[in-house]
N, C-alpha and C positions, 0 to 999 in steps of 0.2 A: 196784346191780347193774351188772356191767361188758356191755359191748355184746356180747362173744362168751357171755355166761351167759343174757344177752334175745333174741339168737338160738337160743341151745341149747333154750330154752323154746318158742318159737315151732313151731319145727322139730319137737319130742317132739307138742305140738299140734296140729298138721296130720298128724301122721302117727297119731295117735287119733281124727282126723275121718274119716281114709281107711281106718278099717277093718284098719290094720297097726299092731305095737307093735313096733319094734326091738326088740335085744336092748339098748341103751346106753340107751331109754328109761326101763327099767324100774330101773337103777341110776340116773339122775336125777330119778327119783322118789324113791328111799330121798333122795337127798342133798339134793335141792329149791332149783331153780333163782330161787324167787321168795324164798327164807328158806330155813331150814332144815325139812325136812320137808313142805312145801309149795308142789308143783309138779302137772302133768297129769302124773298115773301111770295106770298100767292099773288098773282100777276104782274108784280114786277121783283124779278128779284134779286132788287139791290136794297128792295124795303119801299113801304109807303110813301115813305115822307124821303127816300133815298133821291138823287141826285139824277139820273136818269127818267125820263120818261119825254112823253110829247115837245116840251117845250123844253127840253134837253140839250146842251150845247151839241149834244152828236146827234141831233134832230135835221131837218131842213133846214135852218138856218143857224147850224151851228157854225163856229170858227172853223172847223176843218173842212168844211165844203159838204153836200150833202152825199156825193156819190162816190168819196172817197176820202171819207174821215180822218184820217192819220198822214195820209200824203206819199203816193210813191217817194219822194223826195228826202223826207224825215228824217235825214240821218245824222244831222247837230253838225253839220260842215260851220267849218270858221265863216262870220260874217253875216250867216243866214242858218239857224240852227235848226228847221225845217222842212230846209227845203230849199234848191237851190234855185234863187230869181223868184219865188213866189209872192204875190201880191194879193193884197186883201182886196173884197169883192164882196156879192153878194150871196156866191157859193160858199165862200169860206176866202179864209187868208191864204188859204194853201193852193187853189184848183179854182180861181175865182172865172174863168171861161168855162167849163165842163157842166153841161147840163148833168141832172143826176138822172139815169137809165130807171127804165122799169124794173120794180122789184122781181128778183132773180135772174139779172143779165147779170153778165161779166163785162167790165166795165176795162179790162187789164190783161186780157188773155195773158198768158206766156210762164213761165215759173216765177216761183214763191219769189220777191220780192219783201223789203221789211214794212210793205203798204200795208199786209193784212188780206184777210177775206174779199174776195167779193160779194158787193152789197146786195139785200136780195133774201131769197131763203138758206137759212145758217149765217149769214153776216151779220155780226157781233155791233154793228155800228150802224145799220139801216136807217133809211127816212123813217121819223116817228119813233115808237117804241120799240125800238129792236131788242133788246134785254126781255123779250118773253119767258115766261115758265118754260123749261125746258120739257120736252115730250114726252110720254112715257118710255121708259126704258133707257132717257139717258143720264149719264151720269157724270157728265161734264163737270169737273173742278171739285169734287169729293170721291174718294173713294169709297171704293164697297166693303163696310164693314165685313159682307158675307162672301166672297167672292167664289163664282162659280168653282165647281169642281174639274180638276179634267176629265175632258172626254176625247182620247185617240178616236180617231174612227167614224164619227159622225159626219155628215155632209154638213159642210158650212161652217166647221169648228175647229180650232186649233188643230193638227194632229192628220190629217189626210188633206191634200188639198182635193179641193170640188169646187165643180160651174155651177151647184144644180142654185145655191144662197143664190139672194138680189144680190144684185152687182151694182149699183149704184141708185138706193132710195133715196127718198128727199131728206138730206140732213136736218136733224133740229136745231133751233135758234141757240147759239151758246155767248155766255158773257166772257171777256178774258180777266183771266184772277192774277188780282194783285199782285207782287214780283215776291214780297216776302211770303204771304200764304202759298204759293205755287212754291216755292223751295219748301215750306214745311209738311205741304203733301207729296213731295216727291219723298224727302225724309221719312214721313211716315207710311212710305206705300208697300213697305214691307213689316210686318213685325218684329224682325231684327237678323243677324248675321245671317249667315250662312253654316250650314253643318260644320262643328271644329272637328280638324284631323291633326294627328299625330307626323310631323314630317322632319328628317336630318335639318340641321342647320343650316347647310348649304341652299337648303329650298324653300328657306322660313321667311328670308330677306323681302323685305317689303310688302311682311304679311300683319297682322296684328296678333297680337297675344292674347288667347282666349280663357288661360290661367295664368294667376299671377307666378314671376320666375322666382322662385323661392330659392335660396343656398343651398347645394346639397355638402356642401362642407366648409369650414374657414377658410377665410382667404385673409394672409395666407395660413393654408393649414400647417405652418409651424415658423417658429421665428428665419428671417432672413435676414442676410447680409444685403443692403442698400445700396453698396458701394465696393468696387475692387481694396483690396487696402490688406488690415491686422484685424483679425477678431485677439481680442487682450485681455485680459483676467485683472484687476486691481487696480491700483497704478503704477504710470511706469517710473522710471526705463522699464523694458519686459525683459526676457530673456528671449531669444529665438533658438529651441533646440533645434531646430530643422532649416535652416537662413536656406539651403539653397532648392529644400523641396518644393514643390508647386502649392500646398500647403490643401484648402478644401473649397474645390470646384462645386458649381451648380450640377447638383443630380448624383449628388455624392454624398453619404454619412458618413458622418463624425463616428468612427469607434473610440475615440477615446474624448473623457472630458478634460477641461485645461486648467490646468494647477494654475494659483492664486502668484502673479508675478512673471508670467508667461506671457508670449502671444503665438499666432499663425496664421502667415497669408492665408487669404478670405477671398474669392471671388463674388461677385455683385451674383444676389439669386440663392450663393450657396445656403447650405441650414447653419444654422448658428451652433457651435457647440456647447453641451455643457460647460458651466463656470464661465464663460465668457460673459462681462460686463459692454462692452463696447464693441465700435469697430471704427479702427483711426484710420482715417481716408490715406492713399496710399501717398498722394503730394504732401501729407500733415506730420509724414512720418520720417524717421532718418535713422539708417543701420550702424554705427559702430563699433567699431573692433575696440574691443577690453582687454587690459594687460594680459588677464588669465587666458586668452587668447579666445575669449567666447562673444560671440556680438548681440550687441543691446541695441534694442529699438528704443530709441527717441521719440517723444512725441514735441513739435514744433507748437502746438496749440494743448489746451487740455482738450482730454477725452471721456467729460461725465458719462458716468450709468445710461445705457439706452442710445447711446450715440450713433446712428446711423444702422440700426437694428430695426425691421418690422416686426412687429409683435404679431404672435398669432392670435388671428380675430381681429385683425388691429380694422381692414376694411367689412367686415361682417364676420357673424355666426351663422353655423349649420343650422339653417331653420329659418334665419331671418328674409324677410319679404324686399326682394330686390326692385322687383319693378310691377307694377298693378295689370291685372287682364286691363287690355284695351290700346296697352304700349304699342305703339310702331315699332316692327325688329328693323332696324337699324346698322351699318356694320359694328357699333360699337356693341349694342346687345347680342350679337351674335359672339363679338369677343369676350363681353361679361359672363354670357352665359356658359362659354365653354372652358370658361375659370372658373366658375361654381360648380362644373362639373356635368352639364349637359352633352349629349350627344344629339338630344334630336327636342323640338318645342312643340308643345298643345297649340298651334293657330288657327286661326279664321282664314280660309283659302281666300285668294285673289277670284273676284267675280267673272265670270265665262264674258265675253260680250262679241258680237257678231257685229259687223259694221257693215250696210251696203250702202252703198255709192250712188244715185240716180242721177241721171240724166244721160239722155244721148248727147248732149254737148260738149261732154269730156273730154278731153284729150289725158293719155295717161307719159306721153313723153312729147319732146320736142317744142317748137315754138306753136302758138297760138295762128287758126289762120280757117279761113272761107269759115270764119262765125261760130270756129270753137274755139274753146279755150282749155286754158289746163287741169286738171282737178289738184284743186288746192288742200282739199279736207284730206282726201286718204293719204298723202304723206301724213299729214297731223295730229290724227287721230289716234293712232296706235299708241304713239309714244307717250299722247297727253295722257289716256286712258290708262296706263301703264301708270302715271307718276301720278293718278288718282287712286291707285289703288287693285285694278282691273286687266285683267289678261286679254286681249282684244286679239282673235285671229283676224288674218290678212285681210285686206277689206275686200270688198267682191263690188263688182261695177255691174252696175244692171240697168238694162236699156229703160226706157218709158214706156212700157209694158204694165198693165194690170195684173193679168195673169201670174207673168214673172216677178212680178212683188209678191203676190199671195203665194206662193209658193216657195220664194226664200223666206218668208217667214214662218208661213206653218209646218216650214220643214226644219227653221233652226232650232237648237234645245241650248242654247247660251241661257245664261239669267236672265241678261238684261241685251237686246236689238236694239242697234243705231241707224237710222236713215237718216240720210241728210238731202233736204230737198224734197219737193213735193207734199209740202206739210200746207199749202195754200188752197187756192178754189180756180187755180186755171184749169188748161186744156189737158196736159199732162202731171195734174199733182193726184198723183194715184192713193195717196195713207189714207185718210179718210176712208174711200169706197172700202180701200181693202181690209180696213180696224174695223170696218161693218161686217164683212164677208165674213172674218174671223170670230163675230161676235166678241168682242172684244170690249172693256170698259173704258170708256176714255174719262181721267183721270181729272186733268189737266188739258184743255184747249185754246190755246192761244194765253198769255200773259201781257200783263200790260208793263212792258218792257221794251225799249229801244237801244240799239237794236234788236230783233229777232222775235216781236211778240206771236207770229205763227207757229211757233212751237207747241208740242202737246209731247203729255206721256199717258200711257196707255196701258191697263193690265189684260195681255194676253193670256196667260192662263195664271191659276192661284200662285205658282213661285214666279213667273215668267212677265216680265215689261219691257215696253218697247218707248225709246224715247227717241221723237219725232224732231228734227232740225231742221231748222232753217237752210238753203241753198247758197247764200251767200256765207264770205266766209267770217266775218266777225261777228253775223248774226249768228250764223253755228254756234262759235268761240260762248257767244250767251246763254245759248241754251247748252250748253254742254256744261258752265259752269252754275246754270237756272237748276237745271231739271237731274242732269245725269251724276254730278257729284255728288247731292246732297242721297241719291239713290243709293251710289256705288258707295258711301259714305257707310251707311249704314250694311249695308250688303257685306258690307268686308269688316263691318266693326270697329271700324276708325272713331278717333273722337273727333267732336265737331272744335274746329279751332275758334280760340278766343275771338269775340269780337273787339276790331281794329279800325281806331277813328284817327283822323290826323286831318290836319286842317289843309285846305286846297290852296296851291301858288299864286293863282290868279284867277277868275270869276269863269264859270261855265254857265252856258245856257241849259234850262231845263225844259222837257216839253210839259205842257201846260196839266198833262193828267198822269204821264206814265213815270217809271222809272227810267233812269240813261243810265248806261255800265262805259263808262269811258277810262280809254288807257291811259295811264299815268305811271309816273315816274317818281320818285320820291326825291328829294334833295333838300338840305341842310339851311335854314336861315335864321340870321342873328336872334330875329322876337321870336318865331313861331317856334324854331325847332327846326324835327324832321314833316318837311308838307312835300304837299301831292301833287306835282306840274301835270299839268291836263296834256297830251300829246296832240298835235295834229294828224290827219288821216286814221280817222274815224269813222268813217263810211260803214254802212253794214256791208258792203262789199271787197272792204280793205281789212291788207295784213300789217302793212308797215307801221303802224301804230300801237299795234297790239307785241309786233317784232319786236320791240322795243321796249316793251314795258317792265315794270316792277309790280304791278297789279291793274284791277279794274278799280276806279273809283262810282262809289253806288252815287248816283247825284240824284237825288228826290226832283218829287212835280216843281216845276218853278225854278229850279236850280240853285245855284251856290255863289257867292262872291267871294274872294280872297280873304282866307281866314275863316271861313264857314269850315267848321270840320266832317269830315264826312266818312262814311263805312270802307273799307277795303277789302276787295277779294284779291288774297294773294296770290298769285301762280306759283304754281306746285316744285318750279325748276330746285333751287335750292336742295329739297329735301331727297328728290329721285326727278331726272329728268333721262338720264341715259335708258336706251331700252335695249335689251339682247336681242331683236326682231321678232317678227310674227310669230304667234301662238299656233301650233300644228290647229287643223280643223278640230272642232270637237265630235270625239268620239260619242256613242251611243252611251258610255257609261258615264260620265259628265252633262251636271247641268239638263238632266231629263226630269220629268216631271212626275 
């Protein structure tokens, strides 16, 4: 899709949320901005002629069963790729006993699972046409060209928390967006960096460069000695007036230049003197005693012109362009730079980010036991977030409380809120209600992505987004590399890494409509090269697979067989994975609005 066709989309989108339908909208629905015949048209909008509707596989009698379309089970396990023991029927292949409930029951009480919604009002996958126009005022899967202003203070808004807003209206019907548009609206849900500051080098590391690092002198700025040894005038023998002096150290000048027929130890670093032609390595060279009783240097090998001399300028000139805005500092640009002469670089700060924890079923130490478990994200998070780019204070555990969500949010001022959990339609998945309370634009709701398509992100106020995860933890792992890098990407002014195909080791199962992000591993073979072994323990509830990995392999609808090449998301370990710990809370003067 060309960038003016993902606008034209956006734009038809937003303008279905507000309650108006152009007249151009309704012809890019016949023609369908996202494919052909599938786009947001007036009343259905994946387009007229789009894929969805009545007699729709995610209809009543689709393959996924009617009352629960995508399958608690779905998560590409070996043997059975959605869904473990599942049998075809006349609900679906997935759930072929389960009557489908009346529309707006919960079919699943309990937390976010990578099932998806419940079917109903706001389920994305309902009996019939669940892909409706969305309602007015939402704005599910485009953002807002215009986006509100803030407002501290108001009842119901960012900035004071208040009871007086609804607390839990009727959500509207939302469709979930494609795995690649949903990363290019996270991308573009900001218009770019963050404010560049001025910071010491020590504090630049693993920031990006907001100007380019330009020379502020030669390097080196003046000829060096390369090697311990003789700086030597001519050729030899030389003469050594000085055999037993220490001759010219680094950080030392040369007051005298050296007559044609001469030489003098040279330390690696020192400057070179006048008349000096070479410098003959110190094992090249050999001292003997002369009748007249004076000692001549030998040279064992010859010592042409230029011989182990760095010339000034030889790696740049004062003025020349070292590295372009946009570089990762590095520890190496941090040593380049404070060779060209810097003490402190113009960057793009590291993005604020707030992580809260949900669920009472946590356990924050110890073993597992009476039906809790341990929280696996908030060790995780920090550090991942860190080696995306992002400063992430401690994460904060917060019970299943509504109240207590809306209030750690409209009280954080980070950029960018992580919750993990509670992004679904059970008893306790509070984001929804509470992205209503805050008035809030939801962005992105749900992707169609396995694991983790419950995900959303969200613009809290015009600098500020919140990006909504999944509760288990490899569906996390998705949306954090869906929705929160391609954000924090931009936020911090990283460049977007090359895209990276490489052919898969052995066949993966695909599910029939969505994307699969499965961990793999790379390894070496005689035809293909370097391919992608698909790992086992792939669960959206498992880490050992992902523990293990070298990347996510993107497997498209329908999957891949051996030798099918496919997309890679690399994990960030490589470039920064160590974290110094938790970021102090953010102050008042950070990341406010």
């Amino acid at each position: 899709m060309t960038e003016g066709e993902f606008d034209a989309a956006l734009d038809a989108a937003l303008a279905l949320a507000n309650g108006s339908v152009p007249a151009t909208t309704h012809r890019t629905a016949q023609r369908g901005a996202y494919g052909a015949g599938r786009v947001y048209g007036a009343g259905e909008p994946y387009g007229v002629d789009g894929p969805p509707g009545v007699d729709d596989s995610y209809g009543v009698d689709g393959p996924y069963g009617a009352d629960d379309p995508r399958g608690v089970g779905d998560v590409g396990d070996v043997g059975d790729p959605y869904g473990v023991k599942r049998s075809s029927g006349a609900k679906g292949p997935y759930d072929a006993n389960r009557p489908a409930p009346a529309p707006g029951t919960d079919p699943a009480p309990g937390r976010d699972t990578d099932a998806g919604h419940a079917p109903g009002t706001g389920d994305t996958h309902a009996t019939g046409d669940a892909r409706a126009t969305p309602a007015t005022g939402d704005t599910s899967g485009a953002p807002d060209p215009t986006p509100h202003a803030d407002t501290p203070g108001t009842p119901g808004t960012p900035g004071t928390p208040s009871s007086t807003g609804p607390r839990n209206p009727t959500p509207a019907p939302h469709a979930p967006t494609p795995w690649h548009t949903a990363r290019d609206i996270a991308r573009r849900a900001v218009p770019g960096p963050l404010p560049h500051a001025t910071a010491p080098l020590g504090a630049s590391l693993g920031r990006t460069l907001a100007a380019p690092l330009t020379a502020l002198t030669d390097l080196p700025s003046f000829d060096t000695s390369a090697m311990d040894g003789w700086a030597v005038s001519g050729p030899g023998p030389w003469r050594l007036d000085r055999p037993d002096d220490a001759g010219i150290l680094a950080g030392h000048v040369p007051t005298a230049p050296l007559p044609d027929g001469h030489a003098i130890p040279i330390a690696t670093g020192a400057r070179i003197p006048s008349g000096a032609t070479a410098v003959l390595r110190r094992e090249h060279g050999e001292v003997r005693e002369m009748r007249d009783g004076r000692p001549r240097l030998h040279a064992q090998r010859p010592a042409p012109p230029g011989q182990d001399i760095r010339p000034r300028g030889q790696e740049c000139r004062s003025g020349d362009q070292l590295l372009a805005a946009g570089a990762l500092v590095t520890p190496a640009v941090l040593g380049l730079a404070a060779a060209a002469g810097y003490d402190e670089l113009t960057t793009y700060p590291r993005p604020q980010v707030d992580v809260f924890v949900l669920g009472d079923e946590l356990l924050r130490h110890g073993l597992p036991h009476e039906g809790r478990i341990r929280d696996a994200l908030g060790p995780m998070l920090g550090p991942w977030l860190h080696a995306l780019g992002a400063e992430a204070a401690a994460p904060r555990h917060l019970a299943d409380d509504p109240d207590t969500l809306y209030e750690a949010i409209a009280g954080s001022r980070a950029d960018v809120v992580l919750t993990t959990g509670g992004t679904a339609a059970g008893p306790v998945d509070h984001v929804h209600p509470t992205l209503r309370r805050l008035g809030s634009d939801v962005l992105v709701d749900g992707v169609e992505v396995r694991p983790g398509h419950p995900m959303l992100l969200a613009r809290i106020t015009r600098h500020r987004h919140l990006v909504g995860l999944p509760g288990n933890p490899l569906a996390a792992v998705s949306g954090l590399l869906t929705l929160a890098e391609p954000l924090l990407r931009t936020l911090s002014g990283r460049r977007a890494p090359a895209p990276y195909r490489i052919p898969l080791w052995s066949s993966v199962h695909g599910h029939p409509r969505d994307t699969r992000l499965v961990p793999v591993t790379c390894r070496d073979d005689d035809r293909y090269g370097l391919m992608a072994e698909p790992l086992h323990f792939h669960g959206p509830a498992m880490l050992r697979g992902i523990a293990a990995a070298d990347a996510l392999a993107v497997i498209p609808p329908g999957g891949g067989d051996r030798g099918t090449e496919v997309e890679l998301l690399e994990l960030p370990w490589p470039a920064d994975w160590s974290h110094p710990g938790p970021a102090p809370a953010h102050g008042p003067g950070r990341g406010t609005d």
